[in-house]
C-alpha positions in Angstrom: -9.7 10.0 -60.5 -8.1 10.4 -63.8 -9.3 12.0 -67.4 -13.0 12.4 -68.1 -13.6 12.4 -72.0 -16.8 13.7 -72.9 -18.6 12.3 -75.9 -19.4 14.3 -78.1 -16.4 16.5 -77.7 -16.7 20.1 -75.3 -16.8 22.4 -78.7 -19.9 19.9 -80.3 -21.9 20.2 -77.2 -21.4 24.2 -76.6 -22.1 24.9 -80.9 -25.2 22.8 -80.2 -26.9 24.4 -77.4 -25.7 27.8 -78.9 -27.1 27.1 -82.0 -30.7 25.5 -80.8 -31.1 28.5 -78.3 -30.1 30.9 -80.8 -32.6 29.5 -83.7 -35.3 29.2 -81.4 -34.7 33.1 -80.0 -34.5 33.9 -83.9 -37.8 32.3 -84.5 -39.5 33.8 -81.6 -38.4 37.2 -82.5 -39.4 36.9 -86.5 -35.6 37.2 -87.5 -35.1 35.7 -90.8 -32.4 37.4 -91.5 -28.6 35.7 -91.3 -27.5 36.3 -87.9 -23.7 35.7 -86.4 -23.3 34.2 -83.0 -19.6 34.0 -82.0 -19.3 31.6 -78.7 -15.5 31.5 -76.7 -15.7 28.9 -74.3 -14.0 30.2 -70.9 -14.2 27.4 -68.8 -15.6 23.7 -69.0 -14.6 21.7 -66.4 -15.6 18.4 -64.3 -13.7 17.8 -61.3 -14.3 15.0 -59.0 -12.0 16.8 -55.5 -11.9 13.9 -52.9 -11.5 13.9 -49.2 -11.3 10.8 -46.9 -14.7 10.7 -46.5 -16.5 11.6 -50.1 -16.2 12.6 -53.5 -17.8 16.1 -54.8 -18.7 15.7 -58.8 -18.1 19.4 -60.0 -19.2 20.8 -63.4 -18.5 24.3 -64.5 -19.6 26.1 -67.3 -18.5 29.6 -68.5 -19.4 30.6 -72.0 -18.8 34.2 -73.8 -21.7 35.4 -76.2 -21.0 38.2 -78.6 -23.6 39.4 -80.9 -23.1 43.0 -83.3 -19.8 43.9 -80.8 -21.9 43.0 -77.5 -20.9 40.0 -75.2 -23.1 38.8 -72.5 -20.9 35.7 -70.0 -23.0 32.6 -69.7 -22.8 30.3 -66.6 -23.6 26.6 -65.9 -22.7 25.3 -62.5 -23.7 21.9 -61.1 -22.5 20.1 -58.0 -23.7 16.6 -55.9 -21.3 14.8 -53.0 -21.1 10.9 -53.0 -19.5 9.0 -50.8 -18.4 6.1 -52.6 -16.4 6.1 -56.2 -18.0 8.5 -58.7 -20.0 6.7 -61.0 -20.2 7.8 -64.8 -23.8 8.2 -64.5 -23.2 10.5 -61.7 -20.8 12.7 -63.2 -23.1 12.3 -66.5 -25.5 14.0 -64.4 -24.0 16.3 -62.7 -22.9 17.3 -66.4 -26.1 17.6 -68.1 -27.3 19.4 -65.4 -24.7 21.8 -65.8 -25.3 21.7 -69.8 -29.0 22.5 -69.1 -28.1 25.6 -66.7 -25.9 26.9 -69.7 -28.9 26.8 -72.2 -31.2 28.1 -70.1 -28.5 31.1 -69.6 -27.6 31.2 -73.5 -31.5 31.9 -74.0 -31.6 34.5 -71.7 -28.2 35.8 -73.1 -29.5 35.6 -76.6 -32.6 37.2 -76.0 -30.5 40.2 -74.4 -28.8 40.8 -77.5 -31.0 40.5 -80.4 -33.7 42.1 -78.1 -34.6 45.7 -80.7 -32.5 48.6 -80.2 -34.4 51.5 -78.2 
C-alpha cells in the first residue's frame, strides 16, 4: 500500500501517553517527588497485508518501561479486515485503538513499578 506517516511523529505520541499515565499514577499515589520514566519503543508498526480478497489493517505496539532498574514490556495490539482499499480513517482507527490498548497497559505498568516496596 505504500508508507503510512503518522502525525504527530511515533516518539511524540509514545512520550505522551507515557507521560499522562505516568502523572496521573504519580498523582494517585501522592508522589510529588521528581520521578524518571525511561520508555524504548520496541515495535510500532501498521501493516495493511492484502490477499485477493481483503485487506487486514494491523497495529502493533511494544513499549519497554523502566523505573529505579525495573522494566515492565507494554503491549498495544489492534486488528479489523476490509475488503475494499484501506481507508485512512480505518487505519486511524485501528491505530488509536492500538494507542488506547498501550495506555491502558502503561498504567497498569506504571502502577507496578512505583507501587511501595514491601
Amino acid at each position: 500500500m505504500g508508507r503510512i506517516a503518522l502525525t504527530p511523529p511515533t516518539p511524540d505520541l509514545v512520550k505522551a501517553i507515557v507521560q499522562a499515565q505516568a502523572d496521573e499514577v504519580l498523582t494517585r499515589r501522592g508522589i510529588t517527588a521528581p520521578q524518571t520514566v525511561l520508555c524504548g519503543i520496541r515495535r510500532f508498526d501498521i501493516t495493511t497485508p492484502a490477499t485477493v480478497f481483503y485487506w487486514d489493517v494491523n497495529a502493533k505496539i511494544e513499549l519497554v518501561l523502566r523505573v529505579r532498574g525495573e522494566d515492565r514490556t507494554v503491549l498495544g495490539l489492534a486488528s479489523e479486515r476490509t475488503f475494499v482499499w484501506p481507508s485512512e480513517g480505518l487505519i486511524a482507527r485501528v491505530t488509536t485503538e492500538a494507542l488506547r490498548q498501550a495506555a491502558a497497559e502503561t498504567e497498569r505498568a506504571l502502577n507496578e513499578l512505583f507501587a511501595p516496596a514491601h
